[in-house]
N, CA, C, O and CB atoms as a CASP TS submission, in Angstrom:
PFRMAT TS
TARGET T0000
AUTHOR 0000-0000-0000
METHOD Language model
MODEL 1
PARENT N/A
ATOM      1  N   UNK     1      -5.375  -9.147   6.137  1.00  0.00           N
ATOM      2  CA  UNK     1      -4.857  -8.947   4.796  1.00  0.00           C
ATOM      3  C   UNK     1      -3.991 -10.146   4.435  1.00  0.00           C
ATOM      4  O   UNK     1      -3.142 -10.498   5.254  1.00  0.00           O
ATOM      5  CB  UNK     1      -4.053  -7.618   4.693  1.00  0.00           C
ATOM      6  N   UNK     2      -4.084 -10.614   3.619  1.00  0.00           N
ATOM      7  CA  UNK     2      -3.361 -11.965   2.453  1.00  0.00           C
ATOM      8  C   UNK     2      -1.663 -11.381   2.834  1.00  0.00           C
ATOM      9  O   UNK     2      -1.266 -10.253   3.125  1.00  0.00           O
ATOM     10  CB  UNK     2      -3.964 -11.734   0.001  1.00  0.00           C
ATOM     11  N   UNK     3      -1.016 -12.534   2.700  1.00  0.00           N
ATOM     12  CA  UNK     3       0.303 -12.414   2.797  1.00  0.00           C
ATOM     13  C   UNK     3       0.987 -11.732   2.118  1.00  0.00           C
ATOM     14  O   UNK     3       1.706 -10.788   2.446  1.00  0.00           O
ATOM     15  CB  UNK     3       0.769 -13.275   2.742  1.00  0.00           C
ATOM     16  N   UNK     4       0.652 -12.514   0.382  1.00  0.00           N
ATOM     17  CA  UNK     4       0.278 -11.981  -1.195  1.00  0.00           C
ATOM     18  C   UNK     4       0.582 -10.211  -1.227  1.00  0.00           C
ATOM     19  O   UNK     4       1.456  -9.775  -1.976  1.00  0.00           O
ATOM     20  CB  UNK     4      -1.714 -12.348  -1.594  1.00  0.00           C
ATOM     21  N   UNK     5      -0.089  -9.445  -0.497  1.00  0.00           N
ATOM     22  CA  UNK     5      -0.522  -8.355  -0.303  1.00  0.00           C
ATOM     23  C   UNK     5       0.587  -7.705   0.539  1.00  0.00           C
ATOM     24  O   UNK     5       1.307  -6.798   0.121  1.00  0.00           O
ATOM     25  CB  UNK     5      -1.830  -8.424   0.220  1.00  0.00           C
ATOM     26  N   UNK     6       0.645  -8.162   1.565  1.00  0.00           N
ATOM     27  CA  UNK     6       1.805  -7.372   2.172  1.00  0.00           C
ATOM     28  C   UNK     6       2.880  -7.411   1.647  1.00  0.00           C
ATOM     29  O   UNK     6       3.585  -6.410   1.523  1.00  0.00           O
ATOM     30  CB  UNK     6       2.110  -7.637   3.323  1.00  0.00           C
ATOM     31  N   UNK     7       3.213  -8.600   1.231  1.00  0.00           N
ATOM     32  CA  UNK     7       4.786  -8.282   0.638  1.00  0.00           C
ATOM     33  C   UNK     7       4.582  -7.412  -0.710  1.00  0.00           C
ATOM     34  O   UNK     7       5.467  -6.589  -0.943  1.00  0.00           O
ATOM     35  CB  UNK     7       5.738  -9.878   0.195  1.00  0.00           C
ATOM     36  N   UNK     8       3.704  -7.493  -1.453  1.00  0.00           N
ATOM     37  CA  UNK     8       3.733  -6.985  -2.471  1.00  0.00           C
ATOM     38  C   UNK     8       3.742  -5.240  -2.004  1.00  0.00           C
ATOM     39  O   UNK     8       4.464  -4.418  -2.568  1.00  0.00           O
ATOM     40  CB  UNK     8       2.572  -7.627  -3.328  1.00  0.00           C
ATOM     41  N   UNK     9       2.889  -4.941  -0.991  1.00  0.00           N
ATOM     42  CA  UNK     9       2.996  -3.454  -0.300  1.00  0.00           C
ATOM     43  C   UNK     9       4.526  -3.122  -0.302  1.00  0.00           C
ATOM     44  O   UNK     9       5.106  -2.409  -1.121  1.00  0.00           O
ATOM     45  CB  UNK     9       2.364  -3.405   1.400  1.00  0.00           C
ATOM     46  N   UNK    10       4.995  -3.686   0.625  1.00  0.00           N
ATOM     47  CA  UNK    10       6.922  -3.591   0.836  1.00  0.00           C
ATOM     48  C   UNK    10       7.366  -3.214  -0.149  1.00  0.00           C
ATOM     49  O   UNK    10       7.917  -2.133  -0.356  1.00  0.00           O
ATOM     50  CB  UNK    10       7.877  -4.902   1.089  1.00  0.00           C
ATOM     51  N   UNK    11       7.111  -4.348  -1.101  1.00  0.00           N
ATOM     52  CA  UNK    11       8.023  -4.074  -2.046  1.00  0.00           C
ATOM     53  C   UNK    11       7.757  -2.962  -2.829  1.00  0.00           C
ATOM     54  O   UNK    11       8.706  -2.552  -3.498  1.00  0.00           O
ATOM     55  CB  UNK    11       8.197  -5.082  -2.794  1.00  0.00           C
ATOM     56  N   UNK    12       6.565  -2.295  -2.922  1.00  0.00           N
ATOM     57  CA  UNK    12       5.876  -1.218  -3.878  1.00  0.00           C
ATOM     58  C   UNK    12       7.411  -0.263  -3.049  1.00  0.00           C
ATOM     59  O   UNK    12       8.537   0.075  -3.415  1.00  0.00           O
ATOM     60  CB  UNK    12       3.603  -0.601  -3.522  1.00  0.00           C
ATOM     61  N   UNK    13       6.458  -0.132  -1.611  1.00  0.00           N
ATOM     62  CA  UNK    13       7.125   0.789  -0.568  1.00  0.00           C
ATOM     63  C   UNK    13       8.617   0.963  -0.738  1.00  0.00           C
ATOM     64  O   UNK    13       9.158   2.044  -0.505  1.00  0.00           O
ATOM     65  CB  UNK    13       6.894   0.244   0.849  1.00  0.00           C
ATOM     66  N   UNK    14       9.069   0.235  -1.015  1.00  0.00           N
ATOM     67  CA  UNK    14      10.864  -0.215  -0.914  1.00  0.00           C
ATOM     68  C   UNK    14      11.396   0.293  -2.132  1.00  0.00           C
ATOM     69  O   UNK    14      12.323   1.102  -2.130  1.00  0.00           O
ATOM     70  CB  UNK    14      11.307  -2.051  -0.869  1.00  0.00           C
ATOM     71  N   UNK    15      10.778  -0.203  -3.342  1.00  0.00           N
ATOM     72  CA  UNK    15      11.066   0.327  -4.572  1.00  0.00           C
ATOM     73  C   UNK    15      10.796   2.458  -4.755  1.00  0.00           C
ATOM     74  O   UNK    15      11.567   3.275  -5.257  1.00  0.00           O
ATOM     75  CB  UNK    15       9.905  -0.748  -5.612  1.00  0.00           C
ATOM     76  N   UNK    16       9.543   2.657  -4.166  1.00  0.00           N
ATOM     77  CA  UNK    16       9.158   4.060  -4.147  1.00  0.00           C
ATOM     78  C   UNK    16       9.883   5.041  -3.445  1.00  0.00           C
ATOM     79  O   UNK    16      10.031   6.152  -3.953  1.00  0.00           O
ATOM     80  CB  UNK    16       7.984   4.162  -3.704  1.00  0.00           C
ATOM     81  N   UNK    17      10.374   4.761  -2.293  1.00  0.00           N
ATOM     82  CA  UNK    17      11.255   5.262  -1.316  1.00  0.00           C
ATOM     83  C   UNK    17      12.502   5.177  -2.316  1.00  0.00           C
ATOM     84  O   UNK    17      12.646   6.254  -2.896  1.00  0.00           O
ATOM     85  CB  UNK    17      11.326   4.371   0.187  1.00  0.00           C
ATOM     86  N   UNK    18      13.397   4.262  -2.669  1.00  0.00           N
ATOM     87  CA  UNK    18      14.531   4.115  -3.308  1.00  0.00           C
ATOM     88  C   UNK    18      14.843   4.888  -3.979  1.00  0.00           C
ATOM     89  O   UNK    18      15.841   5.607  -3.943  1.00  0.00           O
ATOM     90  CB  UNK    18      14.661   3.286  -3.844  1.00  0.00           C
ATOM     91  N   UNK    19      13.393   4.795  -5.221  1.00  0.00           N
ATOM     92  CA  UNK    19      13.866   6.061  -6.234  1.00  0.00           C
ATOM     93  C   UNK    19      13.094   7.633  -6.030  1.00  0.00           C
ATOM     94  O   UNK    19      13.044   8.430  -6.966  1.00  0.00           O
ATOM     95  CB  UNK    19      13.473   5.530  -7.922  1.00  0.00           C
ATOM     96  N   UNK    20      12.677   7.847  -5.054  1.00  0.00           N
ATOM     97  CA  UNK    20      12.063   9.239  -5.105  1.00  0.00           C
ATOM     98  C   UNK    20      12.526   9.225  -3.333  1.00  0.00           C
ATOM     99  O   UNK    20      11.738   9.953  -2.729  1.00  0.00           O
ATOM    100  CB  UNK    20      10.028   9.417  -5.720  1.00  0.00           C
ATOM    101  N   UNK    21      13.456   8.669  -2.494  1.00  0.00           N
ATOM    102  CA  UNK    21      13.336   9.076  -1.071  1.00  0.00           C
ATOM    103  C   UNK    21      12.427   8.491  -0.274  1.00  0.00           C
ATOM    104  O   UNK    21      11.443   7.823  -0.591  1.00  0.00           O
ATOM    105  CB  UNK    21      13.086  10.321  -0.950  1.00  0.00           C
ATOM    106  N   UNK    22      12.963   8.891   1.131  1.00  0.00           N
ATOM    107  CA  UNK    22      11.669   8.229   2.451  1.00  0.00           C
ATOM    108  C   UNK    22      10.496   9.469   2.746  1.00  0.00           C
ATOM    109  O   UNK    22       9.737   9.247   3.689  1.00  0.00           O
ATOM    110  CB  UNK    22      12.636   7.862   4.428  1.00  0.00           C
ATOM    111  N   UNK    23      10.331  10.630   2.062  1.00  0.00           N
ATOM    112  CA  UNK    23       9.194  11.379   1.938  1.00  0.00           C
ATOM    113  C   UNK    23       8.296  10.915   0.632  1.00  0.00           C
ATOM    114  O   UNK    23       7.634  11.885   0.263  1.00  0.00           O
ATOM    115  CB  UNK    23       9.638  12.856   1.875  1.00  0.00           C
ATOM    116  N   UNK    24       8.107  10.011  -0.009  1.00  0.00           N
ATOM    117  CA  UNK    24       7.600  10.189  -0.909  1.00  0.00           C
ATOM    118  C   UNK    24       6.383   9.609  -0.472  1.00  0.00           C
ATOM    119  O   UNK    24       6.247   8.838   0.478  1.00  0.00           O
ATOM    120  CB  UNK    24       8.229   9.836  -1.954  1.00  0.00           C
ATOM    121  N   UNK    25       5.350  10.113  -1.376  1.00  0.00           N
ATOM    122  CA  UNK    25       3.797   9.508  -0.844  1.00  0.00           C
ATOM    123  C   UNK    25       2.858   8.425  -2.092  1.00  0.00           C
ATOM    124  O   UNK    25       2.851   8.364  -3.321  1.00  0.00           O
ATOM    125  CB  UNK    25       2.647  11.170  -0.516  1.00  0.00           C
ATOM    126  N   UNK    26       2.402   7.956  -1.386  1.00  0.00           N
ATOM    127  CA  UNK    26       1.592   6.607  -2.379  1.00  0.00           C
ATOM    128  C   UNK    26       0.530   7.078  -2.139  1.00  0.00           C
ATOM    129  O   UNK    26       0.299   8.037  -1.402  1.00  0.00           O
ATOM    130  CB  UNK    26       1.622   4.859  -2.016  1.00  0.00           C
ATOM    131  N   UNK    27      -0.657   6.062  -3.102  1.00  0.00           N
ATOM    132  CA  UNK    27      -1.926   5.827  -2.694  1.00  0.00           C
ATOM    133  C   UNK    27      -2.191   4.170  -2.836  1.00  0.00           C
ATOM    134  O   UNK    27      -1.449   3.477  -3.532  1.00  0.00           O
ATOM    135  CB  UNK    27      -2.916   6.757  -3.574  1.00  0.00           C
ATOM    136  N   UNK    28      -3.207   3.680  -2.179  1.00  0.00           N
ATOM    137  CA  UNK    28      -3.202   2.300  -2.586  1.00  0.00           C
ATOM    138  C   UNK    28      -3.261   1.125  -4.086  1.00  0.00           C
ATOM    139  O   UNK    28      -3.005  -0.034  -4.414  1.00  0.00           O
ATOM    140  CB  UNK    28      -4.095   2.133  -1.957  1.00  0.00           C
ATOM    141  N   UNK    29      -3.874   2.625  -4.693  1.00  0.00           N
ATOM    142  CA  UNK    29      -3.676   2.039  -6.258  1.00  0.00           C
ATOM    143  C   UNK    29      -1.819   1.704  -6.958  1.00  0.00           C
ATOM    144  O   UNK    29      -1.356   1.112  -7.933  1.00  0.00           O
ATOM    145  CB  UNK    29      -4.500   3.500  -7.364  1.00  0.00           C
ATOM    146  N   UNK    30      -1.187   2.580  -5.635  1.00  0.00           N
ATOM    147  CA  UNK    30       0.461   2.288  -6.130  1.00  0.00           C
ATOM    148  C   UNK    30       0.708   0.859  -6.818  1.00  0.00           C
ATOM    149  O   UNK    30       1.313   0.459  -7.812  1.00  0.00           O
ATOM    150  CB  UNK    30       1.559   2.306  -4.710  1.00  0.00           C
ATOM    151  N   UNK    31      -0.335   0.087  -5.427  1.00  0.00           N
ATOM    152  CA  UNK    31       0.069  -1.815  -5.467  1.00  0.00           C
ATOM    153  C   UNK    31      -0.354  -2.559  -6.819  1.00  0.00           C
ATOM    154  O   UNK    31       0.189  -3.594  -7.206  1.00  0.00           O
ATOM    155  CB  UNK    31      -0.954  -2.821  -4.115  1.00  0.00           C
ATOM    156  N   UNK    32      -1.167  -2.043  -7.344  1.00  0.00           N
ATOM    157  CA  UNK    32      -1.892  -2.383  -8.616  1.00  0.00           C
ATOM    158  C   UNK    32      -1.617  -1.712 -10.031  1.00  0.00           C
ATOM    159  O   UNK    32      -1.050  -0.638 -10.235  1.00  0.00           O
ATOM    160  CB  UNK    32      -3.230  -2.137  -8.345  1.00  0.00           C
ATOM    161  N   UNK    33      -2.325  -2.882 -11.261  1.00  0.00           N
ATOM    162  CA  UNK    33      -1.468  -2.016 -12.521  1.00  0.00           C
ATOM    163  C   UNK    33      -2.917  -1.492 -12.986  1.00  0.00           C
ATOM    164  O   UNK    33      -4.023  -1.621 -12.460  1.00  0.00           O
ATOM    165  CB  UNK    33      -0.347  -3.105 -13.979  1.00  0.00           C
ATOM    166  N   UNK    34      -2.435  -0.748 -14.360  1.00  0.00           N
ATOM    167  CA  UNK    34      -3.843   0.455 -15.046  1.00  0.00           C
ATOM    168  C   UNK    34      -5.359  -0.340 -14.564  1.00  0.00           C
ATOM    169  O   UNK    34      -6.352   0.105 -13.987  1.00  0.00           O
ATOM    170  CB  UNK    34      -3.843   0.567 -17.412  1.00  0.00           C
ATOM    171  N   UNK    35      -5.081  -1.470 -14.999  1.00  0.00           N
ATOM    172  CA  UNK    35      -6.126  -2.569 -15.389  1.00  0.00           C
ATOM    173  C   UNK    35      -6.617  -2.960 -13.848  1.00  0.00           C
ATOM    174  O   UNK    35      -5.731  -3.145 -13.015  1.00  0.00           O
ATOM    175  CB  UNK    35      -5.377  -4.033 -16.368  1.00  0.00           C
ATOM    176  N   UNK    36      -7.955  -3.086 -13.466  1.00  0.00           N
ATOM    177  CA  UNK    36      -8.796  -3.933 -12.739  1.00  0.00           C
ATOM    178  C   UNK    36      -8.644  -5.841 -12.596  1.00  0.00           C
ATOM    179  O   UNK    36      -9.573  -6.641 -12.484  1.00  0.00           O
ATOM    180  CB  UNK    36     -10.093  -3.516 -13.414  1.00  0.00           C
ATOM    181  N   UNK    37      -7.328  -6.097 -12.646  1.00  0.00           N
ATOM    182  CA  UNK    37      -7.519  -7.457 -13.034  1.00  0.00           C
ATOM    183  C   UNK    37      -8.167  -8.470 -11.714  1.00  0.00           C
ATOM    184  O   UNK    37      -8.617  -9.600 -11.908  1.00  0.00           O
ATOM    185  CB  UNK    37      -6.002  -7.976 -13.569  1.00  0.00           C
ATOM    186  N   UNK    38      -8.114  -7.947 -10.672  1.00  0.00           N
ATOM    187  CA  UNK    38      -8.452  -8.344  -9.301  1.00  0.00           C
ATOM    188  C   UNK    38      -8.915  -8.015  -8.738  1.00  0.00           C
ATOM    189  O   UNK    38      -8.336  -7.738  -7.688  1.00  0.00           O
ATOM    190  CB  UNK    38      -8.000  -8.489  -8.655  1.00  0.00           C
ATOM    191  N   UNK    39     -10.560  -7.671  -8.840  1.00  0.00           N
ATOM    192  CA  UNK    39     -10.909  -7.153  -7.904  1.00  0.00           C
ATOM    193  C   UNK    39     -11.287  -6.804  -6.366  1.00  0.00           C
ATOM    194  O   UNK    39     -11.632  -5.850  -5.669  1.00  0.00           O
ATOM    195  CB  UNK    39     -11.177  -7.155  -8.248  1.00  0.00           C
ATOM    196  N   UNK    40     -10.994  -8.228  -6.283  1.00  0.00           N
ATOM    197  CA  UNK    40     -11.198  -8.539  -4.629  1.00  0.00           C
ATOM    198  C   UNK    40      -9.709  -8.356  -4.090  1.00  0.00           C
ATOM    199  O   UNK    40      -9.625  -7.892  -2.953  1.00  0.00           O
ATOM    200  CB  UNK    40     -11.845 -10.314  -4.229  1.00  0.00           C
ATOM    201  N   UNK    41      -8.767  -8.597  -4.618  1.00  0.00           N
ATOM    202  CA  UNK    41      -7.454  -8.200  -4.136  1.00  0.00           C
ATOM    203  C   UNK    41      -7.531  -6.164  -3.982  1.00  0.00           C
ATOM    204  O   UNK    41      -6.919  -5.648  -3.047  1.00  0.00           O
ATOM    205  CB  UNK    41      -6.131  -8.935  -5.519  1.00  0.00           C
ATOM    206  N   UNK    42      -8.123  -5.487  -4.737  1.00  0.00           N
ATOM    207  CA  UNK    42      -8.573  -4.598  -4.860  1.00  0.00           C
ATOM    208  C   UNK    42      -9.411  -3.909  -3.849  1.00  0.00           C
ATOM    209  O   UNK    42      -9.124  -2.820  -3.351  1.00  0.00           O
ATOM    210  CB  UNK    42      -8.948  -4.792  -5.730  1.00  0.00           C
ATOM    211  N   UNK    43     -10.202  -4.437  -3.647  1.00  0.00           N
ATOM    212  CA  UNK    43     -10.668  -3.830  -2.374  1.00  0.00           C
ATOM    213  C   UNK    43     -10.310  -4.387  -0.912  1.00  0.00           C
ATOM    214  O   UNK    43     -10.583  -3.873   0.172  1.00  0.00           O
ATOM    215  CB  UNK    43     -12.055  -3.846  -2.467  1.00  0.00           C
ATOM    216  N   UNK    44      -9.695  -5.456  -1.154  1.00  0.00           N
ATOM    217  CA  UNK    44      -9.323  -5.588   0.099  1.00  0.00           C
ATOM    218  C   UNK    44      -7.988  -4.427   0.808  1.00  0.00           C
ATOM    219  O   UNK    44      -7.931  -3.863   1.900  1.00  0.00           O
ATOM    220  CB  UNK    44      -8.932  -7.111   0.073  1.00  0.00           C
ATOM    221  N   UNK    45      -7.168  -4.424  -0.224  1.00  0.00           N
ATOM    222  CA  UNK    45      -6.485  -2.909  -0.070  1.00  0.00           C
ATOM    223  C   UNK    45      -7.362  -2.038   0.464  1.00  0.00           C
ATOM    224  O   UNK    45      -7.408  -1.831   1.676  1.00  0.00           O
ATOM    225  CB  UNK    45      -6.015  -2.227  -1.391  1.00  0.00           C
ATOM    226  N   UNK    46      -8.088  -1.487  -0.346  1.00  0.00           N
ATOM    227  CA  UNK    46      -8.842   0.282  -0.159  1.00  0.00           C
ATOM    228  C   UNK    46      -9.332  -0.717   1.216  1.00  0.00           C
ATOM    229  O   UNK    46      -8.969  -0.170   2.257  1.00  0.00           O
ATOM    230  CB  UNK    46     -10.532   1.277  -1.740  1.00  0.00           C
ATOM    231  N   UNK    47     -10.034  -1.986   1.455  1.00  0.00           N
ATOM    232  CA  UNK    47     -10.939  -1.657   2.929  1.00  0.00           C
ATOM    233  C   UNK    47      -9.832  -1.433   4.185  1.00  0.00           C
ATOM    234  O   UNK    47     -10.302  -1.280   5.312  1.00  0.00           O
ATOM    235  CB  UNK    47     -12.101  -3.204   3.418  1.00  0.00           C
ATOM    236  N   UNK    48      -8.607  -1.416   4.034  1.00  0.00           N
ATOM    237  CA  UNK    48      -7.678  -1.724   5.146  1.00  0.00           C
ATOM    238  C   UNK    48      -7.292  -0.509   4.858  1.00  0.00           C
ATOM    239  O   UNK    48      -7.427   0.221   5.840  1.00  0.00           O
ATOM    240  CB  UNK    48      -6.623  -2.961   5.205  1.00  0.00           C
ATOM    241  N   UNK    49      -6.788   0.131   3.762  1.00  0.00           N
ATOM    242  CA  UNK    49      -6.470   1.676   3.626  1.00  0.00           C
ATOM    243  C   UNK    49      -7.354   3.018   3.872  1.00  0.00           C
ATOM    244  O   UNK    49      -7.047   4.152   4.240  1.00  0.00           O
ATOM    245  CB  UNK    49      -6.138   1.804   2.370  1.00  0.00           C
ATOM    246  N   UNK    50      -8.811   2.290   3.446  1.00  0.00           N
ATOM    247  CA  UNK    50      -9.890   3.316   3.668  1.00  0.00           C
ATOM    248  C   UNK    50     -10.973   3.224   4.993  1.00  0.00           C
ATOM    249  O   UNK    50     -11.376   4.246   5.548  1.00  0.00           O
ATOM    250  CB  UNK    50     -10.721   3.255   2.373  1.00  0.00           C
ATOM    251  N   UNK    51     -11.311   2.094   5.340  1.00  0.00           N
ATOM    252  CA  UNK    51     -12.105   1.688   6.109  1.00  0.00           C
ATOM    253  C   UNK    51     -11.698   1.334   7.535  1.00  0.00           C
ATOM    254  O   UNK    51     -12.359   1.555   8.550  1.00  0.00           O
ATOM    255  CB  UNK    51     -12.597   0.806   5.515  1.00  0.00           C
ATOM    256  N   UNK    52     -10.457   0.728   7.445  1.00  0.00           N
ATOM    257  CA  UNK    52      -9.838  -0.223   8.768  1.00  0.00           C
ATOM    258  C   UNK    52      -9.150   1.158   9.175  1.00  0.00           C
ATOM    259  O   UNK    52      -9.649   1.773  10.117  1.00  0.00           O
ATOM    260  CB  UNK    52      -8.568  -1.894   8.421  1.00  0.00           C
ATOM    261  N   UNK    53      -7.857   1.766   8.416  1.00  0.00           N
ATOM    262  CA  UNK    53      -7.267   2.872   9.101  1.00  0.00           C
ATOM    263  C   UNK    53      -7.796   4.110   8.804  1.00  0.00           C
ATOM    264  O   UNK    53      -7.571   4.946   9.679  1.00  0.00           O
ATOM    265  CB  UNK    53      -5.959   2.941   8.885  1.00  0.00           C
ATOM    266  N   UNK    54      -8.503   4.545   7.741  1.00  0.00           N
ATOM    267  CA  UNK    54      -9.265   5.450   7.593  1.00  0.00           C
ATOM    268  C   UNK    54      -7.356   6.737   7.104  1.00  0.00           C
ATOM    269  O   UNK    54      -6.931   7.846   7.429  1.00  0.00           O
ATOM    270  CB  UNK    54     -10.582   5.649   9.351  1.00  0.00           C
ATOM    271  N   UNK    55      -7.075   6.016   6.553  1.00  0.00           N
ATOM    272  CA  UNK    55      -6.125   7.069   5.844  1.00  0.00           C
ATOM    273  C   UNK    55      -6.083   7.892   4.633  1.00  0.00           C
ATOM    274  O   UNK    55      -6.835   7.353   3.821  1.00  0.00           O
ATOM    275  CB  UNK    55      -5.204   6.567   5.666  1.00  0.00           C
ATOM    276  N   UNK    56      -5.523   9.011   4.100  1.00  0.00           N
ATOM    277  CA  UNK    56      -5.963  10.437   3.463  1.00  0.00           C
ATOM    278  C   UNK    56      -5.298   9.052   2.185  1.00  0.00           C
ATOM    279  O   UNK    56      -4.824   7.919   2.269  1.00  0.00           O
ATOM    280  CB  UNK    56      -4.995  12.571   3.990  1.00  0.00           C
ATOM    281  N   UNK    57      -5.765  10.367   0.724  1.00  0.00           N
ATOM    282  CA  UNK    57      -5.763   9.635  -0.242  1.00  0.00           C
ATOM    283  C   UNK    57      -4.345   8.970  -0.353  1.00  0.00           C
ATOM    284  O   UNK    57      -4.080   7.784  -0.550  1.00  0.00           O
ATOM    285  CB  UNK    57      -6.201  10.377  -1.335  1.00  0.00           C
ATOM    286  N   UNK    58      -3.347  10.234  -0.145  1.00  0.00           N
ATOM    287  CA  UNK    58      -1.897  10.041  -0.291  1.00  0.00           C
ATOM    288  C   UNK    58      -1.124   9.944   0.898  1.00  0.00           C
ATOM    289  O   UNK    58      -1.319  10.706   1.846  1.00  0.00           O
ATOM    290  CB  UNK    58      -1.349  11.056  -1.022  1.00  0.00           C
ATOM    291  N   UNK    59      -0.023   8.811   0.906  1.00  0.00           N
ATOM    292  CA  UNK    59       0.338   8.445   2.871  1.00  0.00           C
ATOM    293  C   UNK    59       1.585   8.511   2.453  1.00  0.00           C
ATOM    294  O   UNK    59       1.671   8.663   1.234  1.00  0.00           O
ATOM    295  CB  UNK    59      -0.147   6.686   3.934  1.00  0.00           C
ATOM    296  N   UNK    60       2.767   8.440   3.128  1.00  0.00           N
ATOM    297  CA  UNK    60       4.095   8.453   3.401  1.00  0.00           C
ATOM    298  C   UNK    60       4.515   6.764   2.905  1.00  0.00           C
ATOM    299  O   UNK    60       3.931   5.992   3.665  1.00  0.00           O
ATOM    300  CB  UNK    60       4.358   8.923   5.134  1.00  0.00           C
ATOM    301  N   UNK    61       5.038   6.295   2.250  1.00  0.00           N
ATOM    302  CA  UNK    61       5.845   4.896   1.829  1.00  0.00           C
ATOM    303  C   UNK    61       6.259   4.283   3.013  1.00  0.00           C
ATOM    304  O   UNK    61       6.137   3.100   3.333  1.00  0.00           O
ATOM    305  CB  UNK    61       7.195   5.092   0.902  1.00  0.00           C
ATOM    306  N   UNK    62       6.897   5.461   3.797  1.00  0.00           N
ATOM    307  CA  UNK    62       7.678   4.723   4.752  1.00  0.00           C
ATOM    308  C   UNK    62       6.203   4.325   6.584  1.00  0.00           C
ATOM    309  O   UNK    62       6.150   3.408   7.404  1.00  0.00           O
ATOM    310  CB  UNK    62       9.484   6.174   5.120  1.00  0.00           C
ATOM    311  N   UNK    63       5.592   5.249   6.430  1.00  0.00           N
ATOM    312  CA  UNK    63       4.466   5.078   7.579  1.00  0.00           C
ATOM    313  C   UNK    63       4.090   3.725   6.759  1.00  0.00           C
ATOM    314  O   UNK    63       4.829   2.801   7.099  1.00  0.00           O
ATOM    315  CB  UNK    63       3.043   6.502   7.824  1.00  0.00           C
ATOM    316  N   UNK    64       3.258   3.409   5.897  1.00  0.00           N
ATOM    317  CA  UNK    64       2.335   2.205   4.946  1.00  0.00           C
ATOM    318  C   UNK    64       3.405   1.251   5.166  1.00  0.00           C
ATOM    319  O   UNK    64       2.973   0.322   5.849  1.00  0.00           O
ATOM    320  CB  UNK    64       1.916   2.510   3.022  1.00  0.00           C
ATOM    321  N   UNK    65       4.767   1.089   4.829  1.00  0.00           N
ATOM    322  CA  UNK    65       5.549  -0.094   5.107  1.00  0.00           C
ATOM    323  C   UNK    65       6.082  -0.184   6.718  1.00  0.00           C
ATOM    324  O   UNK    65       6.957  -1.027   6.918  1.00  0.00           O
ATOM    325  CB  UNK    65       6.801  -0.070   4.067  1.00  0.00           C
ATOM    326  N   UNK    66       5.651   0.575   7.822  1.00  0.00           N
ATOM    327  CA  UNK    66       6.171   0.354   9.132  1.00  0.00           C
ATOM    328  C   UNK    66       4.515  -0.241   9.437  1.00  0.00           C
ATOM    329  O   UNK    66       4.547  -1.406   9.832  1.00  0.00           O
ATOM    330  CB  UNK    66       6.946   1.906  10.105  1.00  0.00           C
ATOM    331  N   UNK    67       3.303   0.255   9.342  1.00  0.00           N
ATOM    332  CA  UNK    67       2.197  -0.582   9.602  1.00  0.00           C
ATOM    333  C   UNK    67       2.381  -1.854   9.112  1.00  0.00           C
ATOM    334  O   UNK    67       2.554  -2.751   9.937  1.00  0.00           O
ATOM    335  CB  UNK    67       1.038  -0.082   9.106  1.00  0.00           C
ATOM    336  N   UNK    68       2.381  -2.092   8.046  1.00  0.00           N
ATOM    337  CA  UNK    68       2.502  -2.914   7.202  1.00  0.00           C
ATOM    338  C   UNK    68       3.701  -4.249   8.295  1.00  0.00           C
ATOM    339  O   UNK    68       3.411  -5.444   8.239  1.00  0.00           O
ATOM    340  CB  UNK    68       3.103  -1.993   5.652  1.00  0.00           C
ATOM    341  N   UNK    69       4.622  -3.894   8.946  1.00  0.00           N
ATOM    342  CA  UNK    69       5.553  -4.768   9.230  1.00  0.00           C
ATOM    343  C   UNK    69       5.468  -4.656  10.997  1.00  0.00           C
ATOM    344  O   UNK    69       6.252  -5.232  11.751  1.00  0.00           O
ATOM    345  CB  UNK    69       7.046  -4.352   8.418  1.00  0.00           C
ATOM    346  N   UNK    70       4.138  -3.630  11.503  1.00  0.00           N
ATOM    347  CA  UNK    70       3.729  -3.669  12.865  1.00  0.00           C
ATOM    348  C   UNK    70       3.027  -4.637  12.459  1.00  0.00           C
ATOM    349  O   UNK    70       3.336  -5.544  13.231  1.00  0.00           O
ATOM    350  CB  UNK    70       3.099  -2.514  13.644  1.00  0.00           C
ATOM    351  N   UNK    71       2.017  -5.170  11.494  1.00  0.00           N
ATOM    352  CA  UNK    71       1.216  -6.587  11.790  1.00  0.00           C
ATOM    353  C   UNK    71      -0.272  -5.702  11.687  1.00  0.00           C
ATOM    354  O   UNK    71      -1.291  -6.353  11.916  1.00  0.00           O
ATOM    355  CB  UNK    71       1.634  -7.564  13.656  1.00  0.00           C
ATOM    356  N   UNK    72      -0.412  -4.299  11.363  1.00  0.00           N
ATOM    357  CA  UNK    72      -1.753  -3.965  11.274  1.00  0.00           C
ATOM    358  C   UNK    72      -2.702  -3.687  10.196  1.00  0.00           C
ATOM    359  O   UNK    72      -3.872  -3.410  10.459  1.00  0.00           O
ATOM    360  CB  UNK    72      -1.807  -3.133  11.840  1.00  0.00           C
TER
END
C-alpha cells in the first residue's frame, strides 16, 4: 500500500476515534469523498481491506490504525 494511503488511513482513524471514541467503526470508503475521483487509489484500499485481510464491512478505527502502523 502507497505511503499516500496510510497516512491518510491514520488520519481518517485519528480524527474518527476523537470525535465518536476508540469503539467507533469505519468502512474503507471512510478514506474517500462522495465522488470516485481515484480509482486505483480506490481499490487498492478495498484489495487490502477486502482481499489481503478479508475484513467485515465495518472494523474498529482503532484495530485499521494498529494494522495500519504494524506495517500490514
Amino acid at each position: 500500500m502507497r505511503p499516500s494511503l496510510r497516512a491518510k488511513i491514520t488520519e481518517v482513524c485519528d480524527r474518527k476515534m476523537a470525535q465518536k471514541g476508540d469503539n467507533v467503526g469505519l468502512s474503507f470508503y471512510a478514506f474517500f469523498a462522495n465522488r470516485n475521483d481515484d480509482p486505483d487509489l480506490l481499490m487498492e484500499a478495498a484489495t487490502w481491506w477486502i482481499k489481503t485481510h478479508q475484513l467485515d464491512h465495518f472494523e474498529k478505527a482503532l484495530k485499521i490504525k494498529q494494522m495500519i502502523a504494524d506495517g500490514q
